[in-house]
PDB file of N, H, CA, C and O in Angstrom:
ATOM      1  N   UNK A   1       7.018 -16.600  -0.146  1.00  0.00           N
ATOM      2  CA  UNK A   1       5.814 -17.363  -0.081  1.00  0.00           C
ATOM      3  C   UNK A   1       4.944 -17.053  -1.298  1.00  0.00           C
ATOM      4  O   UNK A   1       4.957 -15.909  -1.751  1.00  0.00           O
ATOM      5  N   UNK A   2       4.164 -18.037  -1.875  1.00  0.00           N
ATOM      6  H   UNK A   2       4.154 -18.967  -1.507  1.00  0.00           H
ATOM      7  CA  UNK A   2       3.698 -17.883  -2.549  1.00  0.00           C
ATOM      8  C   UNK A   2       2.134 -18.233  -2.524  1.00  0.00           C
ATOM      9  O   UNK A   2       1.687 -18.623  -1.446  1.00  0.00           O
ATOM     10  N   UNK A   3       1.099 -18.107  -3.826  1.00  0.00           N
ATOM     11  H   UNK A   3       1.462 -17.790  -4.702  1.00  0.00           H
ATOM     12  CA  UNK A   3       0.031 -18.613  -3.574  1.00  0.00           C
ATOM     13  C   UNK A   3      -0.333 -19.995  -3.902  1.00  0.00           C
ATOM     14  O   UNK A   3      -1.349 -20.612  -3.581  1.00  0.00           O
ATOM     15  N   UNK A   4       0.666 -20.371  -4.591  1.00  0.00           N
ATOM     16  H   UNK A   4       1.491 -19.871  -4.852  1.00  0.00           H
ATOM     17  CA  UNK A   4       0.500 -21.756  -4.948  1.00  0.00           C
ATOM     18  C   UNK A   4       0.793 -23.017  -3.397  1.00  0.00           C
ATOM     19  O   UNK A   4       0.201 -24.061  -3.125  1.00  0.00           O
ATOM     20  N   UNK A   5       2.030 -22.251  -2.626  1.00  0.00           N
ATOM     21  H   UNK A   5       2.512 -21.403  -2.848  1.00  0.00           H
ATOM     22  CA  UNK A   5       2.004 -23.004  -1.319  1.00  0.00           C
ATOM     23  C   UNK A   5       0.951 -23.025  -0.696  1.00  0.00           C
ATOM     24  O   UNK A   5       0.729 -24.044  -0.040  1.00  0.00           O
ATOM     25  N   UNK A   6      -0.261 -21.698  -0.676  1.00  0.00           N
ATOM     26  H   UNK A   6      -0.081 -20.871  -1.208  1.00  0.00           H
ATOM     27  CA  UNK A   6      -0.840 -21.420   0.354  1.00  0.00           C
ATOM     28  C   UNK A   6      -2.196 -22.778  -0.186  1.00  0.00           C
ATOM     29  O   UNK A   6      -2.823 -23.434   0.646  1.00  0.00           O
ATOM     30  N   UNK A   7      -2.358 -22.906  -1.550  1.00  0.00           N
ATOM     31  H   UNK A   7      -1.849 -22.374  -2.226  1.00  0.00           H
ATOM     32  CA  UNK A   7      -3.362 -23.496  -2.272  1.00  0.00           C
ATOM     33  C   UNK A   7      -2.799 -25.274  -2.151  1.00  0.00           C
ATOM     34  O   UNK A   7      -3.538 -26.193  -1.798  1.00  0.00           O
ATOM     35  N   UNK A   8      -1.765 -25.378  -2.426  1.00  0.00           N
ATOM     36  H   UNK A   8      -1.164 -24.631  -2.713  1.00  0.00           H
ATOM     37  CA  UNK A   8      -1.168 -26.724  -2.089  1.00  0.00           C
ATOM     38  C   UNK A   8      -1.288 -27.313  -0.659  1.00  0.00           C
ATOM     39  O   UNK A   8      -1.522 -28.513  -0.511  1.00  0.00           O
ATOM     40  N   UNK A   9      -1.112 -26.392   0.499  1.00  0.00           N
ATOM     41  H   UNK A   9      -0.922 -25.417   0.379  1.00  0.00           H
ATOM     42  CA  UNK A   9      -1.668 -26.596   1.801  1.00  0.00           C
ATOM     43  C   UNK A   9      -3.275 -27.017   2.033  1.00  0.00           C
ATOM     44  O   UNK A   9      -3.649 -27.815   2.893  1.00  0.00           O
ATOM     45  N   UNK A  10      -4.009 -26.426   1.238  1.00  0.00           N
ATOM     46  H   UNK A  10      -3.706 -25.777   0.540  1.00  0.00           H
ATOM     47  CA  UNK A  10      -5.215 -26.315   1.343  1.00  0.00           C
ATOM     48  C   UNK A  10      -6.120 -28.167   0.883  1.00  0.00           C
ATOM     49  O   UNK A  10      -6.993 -28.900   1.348  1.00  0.00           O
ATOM     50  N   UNK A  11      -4.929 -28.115  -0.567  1.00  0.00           N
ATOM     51  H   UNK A  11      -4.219 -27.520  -0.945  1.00  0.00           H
ATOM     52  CA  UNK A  11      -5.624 -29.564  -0.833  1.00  0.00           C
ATOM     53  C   UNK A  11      -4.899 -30.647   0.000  1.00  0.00           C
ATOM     54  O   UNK A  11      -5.257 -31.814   0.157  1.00  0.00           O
ATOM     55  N   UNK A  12      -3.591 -29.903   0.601  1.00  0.00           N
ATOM     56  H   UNK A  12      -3.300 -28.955   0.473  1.00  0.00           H
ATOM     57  CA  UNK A  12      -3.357 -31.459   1.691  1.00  0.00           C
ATOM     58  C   UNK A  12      -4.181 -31.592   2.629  1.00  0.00           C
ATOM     59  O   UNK A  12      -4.175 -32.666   3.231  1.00  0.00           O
ATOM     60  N   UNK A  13      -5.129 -30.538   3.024  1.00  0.00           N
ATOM     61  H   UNK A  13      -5.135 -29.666   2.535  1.00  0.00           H
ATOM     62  CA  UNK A  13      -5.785 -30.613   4.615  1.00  0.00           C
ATOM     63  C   UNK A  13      -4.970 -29.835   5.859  1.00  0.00           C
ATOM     64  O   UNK A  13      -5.379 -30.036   7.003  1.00  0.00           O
ATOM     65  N   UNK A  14      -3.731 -28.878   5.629  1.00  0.00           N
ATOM     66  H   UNK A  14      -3.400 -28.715   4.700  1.00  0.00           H
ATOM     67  CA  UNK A  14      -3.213 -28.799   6.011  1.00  0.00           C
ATOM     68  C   UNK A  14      -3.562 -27.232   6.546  1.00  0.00           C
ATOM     69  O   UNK A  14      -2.812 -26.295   6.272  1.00  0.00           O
ATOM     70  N   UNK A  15      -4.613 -27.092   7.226  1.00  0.00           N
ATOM     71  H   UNK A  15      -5.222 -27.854   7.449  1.00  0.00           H
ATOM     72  CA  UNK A  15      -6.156 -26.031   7.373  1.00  0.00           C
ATOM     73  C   UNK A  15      -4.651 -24.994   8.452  1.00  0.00           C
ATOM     74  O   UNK A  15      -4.039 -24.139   7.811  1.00  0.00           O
ATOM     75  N   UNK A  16      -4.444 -25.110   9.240  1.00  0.00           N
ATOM     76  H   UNK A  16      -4.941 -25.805   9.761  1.00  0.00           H
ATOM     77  CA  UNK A  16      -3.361 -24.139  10.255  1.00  0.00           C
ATOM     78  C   UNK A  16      -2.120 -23.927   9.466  1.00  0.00           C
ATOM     79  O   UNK A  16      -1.442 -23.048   9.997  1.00  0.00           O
ATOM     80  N   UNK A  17      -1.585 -24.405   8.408  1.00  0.00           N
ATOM     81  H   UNK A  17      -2.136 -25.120   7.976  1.00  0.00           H
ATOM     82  CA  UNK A  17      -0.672 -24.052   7.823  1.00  0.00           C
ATOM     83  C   UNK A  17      -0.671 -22.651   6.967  1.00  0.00           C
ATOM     84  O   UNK A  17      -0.077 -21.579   6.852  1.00  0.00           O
ATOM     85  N   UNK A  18      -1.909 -23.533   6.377  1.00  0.00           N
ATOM     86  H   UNK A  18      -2.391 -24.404   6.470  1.00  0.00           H
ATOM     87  CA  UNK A  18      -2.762 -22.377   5.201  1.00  0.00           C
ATOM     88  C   UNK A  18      -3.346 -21.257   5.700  1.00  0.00           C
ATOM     89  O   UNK A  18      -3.646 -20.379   4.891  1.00  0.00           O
ATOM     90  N   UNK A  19      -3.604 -21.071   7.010  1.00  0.00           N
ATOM     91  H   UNK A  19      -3.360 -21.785   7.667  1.00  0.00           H
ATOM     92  CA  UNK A  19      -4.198 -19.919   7.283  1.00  0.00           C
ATOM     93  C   UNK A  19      -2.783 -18.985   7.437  1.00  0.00           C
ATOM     94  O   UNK A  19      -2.452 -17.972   6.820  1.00  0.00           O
ATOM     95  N   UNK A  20      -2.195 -19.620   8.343  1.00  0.00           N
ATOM     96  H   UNK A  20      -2.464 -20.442   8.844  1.00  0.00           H
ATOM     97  CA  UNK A  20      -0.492 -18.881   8.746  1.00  0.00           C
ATOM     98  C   UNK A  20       0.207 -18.218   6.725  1.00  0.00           C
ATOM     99  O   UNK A  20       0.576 -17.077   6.447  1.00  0.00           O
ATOM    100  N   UNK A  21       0.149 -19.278   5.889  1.00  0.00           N
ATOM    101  H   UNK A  21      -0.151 -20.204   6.115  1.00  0.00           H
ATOM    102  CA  UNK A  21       0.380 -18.840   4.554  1.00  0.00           C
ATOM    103  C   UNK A  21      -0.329 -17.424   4.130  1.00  0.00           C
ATOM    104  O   UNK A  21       0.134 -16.324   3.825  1.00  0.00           O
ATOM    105  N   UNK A  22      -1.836 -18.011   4.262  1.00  0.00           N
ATOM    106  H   UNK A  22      -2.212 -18.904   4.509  1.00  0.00           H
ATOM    107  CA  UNK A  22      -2.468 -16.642   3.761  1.00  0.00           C
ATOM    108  C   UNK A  22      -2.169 -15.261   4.431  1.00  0.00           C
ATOM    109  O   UNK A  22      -2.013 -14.209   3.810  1.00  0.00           O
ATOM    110  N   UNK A  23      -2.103 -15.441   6.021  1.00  0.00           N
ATOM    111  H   UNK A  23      -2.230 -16.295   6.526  1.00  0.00           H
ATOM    112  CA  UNK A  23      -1.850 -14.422   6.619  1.00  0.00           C
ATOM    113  C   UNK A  23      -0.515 -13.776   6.479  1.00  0.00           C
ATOM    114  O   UNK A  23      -0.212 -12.633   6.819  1.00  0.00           O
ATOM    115  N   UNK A  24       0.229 -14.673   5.933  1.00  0.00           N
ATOM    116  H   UNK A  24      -0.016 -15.602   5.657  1.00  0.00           H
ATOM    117  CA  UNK A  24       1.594 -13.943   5.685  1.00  0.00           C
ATOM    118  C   UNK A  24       1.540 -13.160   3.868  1.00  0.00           C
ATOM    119  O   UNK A  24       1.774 -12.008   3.501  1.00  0.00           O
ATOM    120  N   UNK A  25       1.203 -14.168   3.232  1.00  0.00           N
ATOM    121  H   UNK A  25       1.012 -15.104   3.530  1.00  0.00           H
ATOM    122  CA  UNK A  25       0.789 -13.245   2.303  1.00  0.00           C
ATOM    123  C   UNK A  25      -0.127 -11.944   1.908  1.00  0.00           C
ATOM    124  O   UNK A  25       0.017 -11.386   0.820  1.00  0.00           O
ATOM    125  N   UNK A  26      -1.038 -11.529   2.841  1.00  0.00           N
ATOM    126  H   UNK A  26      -1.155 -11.983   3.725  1.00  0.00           H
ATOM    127  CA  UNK A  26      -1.978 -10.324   2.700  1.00  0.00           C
ATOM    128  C   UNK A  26      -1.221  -9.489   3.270  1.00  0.00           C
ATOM    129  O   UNK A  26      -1.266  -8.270   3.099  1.00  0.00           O
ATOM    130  N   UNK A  27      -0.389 -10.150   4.066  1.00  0.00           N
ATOM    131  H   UNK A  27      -0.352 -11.140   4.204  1.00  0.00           H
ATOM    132  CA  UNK A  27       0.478  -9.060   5.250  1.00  0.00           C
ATOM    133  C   UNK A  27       1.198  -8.242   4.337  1.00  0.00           C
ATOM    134  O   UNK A  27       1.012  -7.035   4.185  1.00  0.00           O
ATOM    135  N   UNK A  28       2.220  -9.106   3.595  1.00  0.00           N
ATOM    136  H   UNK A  28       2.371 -10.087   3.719  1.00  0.00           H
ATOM    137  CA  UNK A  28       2.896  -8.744   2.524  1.00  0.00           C
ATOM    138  C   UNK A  28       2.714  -7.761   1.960  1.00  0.00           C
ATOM    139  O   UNK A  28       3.595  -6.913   1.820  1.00  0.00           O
ATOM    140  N   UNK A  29       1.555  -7.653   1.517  1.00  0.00           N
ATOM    141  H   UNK A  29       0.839  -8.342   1.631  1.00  0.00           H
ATOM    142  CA  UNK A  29       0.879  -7.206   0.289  1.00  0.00           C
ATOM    143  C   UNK A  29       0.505  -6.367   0.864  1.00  0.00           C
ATOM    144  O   UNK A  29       0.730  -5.355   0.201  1.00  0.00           O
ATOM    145  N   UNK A  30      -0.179  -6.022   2.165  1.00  0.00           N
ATOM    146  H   UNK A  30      -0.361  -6.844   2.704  1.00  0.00           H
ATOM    147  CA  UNK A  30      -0.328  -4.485   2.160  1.00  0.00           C
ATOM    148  C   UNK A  30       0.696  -3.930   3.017  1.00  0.00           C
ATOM    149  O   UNK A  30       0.480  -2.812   3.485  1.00  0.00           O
ATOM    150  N   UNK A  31       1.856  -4.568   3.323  1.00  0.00           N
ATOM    151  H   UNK A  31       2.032  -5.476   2.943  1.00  0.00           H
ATOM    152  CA  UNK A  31       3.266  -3.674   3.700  1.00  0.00           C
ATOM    153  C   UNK A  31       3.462  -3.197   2.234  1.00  0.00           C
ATOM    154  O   UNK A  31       3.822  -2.024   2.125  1.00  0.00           O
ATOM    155  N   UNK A  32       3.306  -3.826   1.215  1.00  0.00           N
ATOM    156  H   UNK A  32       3.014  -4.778   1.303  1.00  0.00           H
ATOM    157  CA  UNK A  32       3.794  -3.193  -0.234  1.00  0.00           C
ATOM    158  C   UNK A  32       2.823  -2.074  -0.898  1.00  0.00           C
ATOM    159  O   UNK A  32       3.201  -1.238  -1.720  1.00  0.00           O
ATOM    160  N   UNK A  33       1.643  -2.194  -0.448  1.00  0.00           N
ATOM    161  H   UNK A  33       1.335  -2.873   0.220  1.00  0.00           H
ATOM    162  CA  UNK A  33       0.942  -1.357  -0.658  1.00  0.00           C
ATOM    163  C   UNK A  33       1.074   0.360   0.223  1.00  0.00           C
ATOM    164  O   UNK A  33       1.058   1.517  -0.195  1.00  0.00           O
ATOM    165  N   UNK A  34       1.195  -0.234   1.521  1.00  0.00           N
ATOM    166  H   UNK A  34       1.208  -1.175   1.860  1.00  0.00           H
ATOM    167  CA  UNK A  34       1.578   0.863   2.181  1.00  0.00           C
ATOM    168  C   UNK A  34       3.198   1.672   2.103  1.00  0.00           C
ATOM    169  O   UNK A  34       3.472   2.826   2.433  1.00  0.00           O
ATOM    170  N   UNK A  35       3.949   0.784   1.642  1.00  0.00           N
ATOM    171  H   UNK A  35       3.727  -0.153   1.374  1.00  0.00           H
ATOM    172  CA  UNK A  35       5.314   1.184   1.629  1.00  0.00           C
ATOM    173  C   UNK A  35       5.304   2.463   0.149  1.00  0.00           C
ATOM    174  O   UNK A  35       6.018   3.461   0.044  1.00  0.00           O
ATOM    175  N   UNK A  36       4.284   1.979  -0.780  1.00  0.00           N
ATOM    176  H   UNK A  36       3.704   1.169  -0.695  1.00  0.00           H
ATOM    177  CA  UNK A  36       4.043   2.656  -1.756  1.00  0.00           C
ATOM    178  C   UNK A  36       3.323   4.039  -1.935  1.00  0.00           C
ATOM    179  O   UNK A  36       3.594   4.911  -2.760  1.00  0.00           O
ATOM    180  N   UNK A  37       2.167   4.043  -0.802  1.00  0.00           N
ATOM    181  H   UNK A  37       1.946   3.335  -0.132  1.00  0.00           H
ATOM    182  CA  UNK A  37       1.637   5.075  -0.695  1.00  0.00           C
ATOM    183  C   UNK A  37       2.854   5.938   0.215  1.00  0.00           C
ATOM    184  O   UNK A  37       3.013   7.102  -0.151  1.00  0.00           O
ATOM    185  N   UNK A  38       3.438   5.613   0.994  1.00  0.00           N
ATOM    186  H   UNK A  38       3.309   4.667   1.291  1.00  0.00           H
ATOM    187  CA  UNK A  38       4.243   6.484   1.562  1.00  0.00           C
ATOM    188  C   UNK A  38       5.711   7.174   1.231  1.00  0.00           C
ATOM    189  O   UNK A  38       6.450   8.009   1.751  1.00  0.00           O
ATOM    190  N   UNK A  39       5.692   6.222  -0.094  1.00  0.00           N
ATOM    191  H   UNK A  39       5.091   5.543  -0.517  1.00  0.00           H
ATOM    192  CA  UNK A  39       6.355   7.123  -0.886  1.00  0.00           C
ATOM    193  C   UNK A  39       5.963   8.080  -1.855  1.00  0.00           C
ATOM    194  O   UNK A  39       6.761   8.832  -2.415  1.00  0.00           O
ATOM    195  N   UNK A  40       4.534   8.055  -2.094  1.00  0.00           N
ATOM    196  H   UNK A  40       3.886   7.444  -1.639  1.00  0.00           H
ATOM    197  CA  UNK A  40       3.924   8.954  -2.611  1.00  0.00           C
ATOM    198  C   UNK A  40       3.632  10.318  -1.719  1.00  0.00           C
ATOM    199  O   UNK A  40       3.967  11.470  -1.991  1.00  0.00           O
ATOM    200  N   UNK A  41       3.080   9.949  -0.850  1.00  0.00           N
ATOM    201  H   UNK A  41       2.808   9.013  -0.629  1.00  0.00           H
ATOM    202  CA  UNK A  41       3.001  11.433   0.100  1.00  0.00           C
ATOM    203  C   UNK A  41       4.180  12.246   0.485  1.00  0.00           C
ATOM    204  O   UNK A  41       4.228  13.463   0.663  1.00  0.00           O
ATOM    205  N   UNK A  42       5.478  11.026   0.621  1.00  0.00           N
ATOM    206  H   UNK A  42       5.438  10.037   0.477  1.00  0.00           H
ATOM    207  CA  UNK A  42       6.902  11.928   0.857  1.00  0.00           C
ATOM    208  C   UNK A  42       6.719  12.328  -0.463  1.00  0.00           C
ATOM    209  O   UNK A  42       6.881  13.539  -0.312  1.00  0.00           O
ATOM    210  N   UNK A  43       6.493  12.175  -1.669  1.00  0.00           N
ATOM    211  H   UNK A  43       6.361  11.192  -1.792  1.00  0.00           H
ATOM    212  CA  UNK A  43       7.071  13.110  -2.741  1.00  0.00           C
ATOM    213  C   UNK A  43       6.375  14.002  -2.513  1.00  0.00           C
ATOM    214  O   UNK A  43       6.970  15.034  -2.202  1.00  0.00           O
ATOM    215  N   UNK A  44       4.720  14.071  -2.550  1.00  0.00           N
ATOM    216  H   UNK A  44       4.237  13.233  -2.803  1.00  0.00           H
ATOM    217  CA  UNK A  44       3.619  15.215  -2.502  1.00  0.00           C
ATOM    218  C   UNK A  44       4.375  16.522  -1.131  1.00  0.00           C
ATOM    219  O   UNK A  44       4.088  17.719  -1.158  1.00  0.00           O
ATOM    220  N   UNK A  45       5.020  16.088  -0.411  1.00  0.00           N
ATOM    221  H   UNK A  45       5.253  15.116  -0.389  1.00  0.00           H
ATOM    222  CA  UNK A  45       5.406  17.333   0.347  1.00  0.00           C
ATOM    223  C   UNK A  45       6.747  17.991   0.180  1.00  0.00           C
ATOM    224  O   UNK A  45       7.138  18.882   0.934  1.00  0.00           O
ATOM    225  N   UNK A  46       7.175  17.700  -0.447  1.00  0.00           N
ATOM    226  H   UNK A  46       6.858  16.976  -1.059  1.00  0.00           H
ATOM    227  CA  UNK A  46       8.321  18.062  -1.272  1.00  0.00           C
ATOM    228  C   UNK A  46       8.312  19.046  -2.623  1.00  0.00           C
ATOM    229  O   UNK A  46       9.173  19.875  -2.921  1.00  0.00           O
ATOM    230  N   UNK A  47       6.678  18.604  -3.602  1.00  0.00           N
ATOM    231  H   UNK A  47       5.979  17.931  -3.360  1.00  0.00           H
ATOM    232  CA  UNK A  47       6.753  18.941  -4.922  1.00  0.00           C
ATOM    233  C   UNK A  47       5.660  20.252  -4.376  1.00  0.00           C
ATOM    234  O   UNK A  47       5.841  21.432  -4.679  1.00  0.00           O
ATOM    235  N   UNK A  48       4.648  19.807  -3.618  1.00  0.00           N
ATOM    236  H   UNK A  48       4.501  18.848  -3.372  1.00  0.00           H
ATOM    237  CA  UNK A  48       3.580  20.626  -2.985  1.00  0.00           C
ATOM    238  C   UNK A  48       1.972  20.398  -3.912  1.00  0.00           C
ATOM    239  O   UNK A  48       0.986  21.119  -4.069  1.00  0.00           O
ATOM    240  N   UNK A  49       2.464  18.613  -4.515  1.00  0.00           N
ATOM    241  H   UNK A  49       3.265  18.028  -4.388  1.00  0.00           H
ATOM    242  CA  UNK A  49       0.925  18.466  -4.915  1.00  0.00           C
ATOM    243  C   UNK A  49       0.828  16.898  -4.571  1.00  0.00           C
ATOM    244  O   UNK A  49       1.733  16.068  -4.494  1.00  0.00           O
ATOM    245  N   UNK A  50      -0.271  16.787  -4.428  1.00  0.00           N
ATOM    246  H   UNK A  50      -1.006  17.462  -4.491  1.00  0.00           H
ATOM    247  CA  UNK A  50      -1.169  15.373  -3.617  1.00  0.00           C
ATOM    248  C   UNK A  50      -2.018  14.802  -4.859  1.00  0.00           C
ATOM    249  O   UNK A  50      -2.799  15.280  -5.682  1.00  0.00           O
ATOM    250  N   UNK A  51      -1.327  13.211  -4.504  1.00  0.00           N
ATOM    251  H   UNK A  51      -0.693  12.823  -3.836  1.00  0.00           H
ATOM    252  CA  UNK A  51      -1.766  12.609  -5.317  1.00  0.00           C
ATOM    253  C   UNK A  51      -3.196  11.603  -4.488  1.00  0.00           C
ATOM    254  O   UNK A  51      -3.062  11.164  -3.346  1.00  0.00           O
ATOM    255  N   UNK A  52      -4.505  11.382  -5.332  1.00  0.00           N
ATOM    256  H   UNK A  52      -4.613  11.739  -6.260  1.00  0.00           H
ATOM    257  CA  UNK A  52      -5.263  11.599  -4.963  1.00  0.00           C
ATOM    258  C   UNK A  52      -5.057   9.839  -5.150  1.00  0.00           C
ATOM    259  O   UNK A  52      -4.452   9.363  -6.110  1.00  0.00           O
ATOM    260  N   UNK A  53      -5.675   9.007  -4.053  1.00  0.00           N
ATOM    261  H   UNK A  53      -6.167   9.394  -3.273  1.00  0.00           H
ATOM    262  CA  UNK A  53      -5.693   7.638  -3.790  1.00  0.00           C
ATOM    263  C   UNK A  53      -6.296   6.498  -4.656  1.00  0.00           C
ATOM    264  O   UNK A  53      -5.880   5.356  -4.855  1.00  0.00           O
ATOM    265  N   UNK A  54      -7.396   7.143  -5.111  1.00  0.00           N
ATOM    266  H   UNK A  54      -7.734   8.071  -4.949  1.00  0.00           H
ATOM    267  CA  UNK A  54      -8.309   6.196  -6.040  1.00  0.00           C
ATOM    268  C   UNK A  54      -8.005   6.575  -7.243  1.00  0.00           C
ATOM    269  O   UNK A  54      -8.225   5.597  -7.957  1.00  0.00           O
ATOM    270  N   UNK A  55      -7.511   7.695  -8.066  1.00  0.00           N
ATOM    271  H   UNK A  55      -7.332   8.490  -7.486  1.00  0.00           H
ATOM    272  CA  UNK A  55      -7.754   8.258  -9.124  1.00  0.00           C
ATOM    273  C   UNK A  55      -5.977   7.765  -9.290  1.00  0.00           C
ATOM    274  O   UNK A  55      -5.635   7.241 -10.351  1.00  0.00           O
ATOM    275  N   UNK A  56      -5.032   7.963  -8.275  1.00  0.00           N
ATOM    276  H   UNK A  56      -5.309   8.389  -7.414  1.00  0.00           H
ATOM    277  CA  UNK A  56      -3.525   8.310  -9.149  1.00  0.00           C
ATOM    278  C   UNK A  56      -3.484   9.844  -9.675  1.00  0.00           C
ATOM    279  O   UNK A  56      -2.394  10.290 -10.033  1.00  0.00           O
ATOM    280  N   UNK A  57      -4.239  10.379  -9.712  1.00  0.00           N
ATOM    281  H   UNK A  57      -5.124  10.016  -9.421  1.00  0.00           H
ATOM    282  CA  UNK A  57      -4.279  11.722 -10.402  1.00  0.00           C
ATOM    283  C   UNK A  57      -3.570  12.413  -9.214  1.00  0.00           C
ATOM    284  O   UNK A  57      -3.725  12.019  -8.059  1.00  0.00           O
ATOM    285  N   UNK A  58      -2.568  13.756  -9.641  1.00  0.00           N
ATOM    286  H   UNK A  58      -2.442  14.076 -10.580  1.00  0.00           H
ATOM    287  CA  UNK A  58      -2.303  14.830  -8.663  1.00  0.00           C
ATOM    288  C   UNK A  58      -3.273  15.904  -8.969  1.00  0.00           C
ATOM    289  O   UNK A  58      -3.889  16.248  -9.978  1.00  0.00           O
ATOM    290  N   UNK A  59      -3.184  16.360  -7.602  1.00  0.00           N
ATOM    291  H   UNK A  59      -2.684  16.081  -6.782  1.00  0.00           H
ATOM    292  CA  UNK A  59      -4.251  17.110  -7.116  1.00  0.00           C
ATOM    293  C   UNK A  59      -3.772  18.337  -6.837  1.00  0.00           C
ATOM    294  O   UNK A  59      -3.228  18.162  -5.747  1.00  0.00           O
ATOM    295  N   UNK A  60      -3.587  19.805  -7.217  1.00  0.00           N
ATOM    296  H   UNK A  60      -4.029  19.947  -8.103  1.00  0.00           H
ATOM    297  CA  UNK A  60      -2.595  20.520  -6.503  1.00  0.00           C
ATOM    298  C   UNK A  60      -2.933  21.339  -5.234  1.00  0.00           C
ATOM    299  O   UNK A  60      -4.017  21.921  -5.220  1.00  0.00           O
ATOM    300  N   UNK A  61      -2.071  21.444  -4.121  1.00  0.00           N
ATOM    301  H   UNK A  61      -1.190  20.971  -4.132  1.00  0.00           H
ATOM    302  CA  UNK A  61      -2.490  21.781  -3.015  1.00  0.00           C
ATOM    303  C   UNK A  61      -1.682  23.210  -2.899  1.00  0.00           C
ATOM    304  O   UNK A  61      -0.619  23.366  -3.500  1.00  0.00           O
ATOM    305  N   UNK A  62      -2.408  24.502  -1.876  1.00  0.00           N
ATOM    306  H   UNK A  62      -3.271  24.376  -1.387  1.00  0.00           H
ATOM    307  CA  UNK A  62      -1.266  25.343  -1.678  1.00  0.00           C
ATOM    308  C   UNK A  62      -0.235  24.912  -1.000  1.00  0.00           C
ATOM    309  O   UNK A  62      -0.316  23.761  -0.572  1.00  0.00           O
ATOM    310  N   UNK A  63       0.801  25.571  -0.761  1.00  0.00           N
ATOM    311  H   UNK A  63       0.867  26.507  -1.108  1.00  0.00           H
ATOM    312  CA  UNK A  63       2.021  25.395  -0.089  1.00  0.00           C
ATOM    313  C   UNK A  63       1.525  26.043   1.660  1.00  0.00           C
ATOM    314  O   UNK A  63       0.337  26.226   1.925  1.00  0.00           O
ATOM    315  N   UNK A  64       2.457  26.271   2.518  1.00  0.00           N
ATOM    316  H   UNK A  64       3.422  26.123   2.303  1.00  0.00           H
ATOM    317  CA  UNK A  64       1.984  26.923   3.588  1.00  0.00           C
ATOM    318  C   UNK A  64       2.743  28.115   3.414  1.00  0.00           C
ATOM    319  O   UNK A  64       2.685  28.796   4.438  1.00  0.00           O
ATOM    320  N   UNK A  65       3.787  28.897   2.054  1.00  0.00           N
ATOM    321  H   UNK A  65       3.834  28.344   1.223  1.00  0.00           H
ATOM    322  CA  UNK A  65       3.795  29.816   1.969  1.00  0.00           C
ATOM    323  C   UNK A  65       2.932  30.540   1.259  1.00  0.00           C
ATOM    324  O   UNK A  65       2.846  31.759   1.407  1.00  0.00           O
ATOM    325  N   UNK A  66       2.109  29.774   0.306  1.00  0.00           N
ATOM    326  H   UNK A  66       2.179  28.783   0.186  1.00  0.00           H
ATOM    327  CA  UNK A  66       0.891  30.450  -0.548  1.00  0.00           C
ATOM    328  C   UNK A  66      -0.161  31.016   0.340  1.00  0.00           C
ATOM    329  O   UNK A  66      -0.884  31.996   0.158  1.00  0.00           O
ATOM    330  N   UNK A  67      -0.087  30.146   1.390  1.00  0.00           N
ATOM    331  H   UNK A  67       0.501  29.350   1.538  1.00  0.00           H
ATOM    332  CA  UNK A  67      -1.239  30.011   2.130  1.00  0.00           C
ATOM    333  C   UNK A  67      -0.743  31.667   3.212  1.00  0.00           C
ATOM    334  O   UNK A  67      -1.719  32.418   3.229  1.00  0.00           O
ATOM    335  N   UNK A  68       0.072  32.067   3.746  1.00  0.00           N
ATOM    336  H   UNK A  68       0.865  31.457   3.732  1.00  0.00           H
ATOM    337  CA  UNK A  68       0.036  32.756   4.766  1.00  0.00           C
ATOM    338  C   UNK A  68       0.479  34.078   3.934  1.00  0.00           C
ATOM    339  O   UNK A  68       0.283  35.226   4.334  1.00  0.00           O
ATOM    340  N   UNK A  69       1.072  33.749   2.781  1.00  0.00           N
ATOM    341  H   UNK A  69       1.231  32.817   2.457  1.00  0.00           H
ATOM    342  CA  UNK A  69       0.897  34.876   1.746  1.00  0.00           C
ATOM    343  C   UNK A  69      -0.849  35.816   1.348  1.00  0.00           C
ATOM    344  O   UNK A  69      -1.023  36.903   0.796  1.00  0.00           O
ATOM    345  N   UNK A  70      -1.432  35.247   1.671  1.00  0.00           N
ATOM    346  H   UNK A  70      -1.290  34.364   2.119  1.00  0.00           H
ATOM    347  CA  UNK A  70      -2.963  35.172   0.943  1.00  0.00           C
ATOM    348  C   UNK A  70      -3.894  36.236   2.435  1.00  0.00           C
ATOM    349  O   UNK A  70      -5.101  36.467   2.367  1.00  0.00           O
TER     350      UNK A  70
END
């Protein structure tokens, strides 16, 4: 699906089509968004640093052996 269907619906009048379009497209888009962050956090617990959401920057965290070491 695209946005051009969802916009082509819109100038036919075709108001229940276009909403079903849009809603499938945002859906989309944040399954891809989320599919992405969650491959980021599986790496962050693996490497033992967190990447920070707004920035992209890693962040480094202790481990839970640093931690019970301490």
């Amino acid at each position: 699906m695209e946005t051009s269907q969802f916009i082509d619906q819109l100038a036919q009048g075709q108001a229940a089509d276009a909403k079903q379009t849009l809603t499938d497209l945002l859906s989309a888009r944040a399954f891809e968004a989320l599919e992405g962050r969650k491959q980021e956090l599986a790496q962050s617990l693996f490497t033992g640093k967190e990447i920070d959401a707004h920035s992209g920057q890693e962040i480094e965290t202790e481990t839970e052996e640093e931690v019970s070491t301490q």
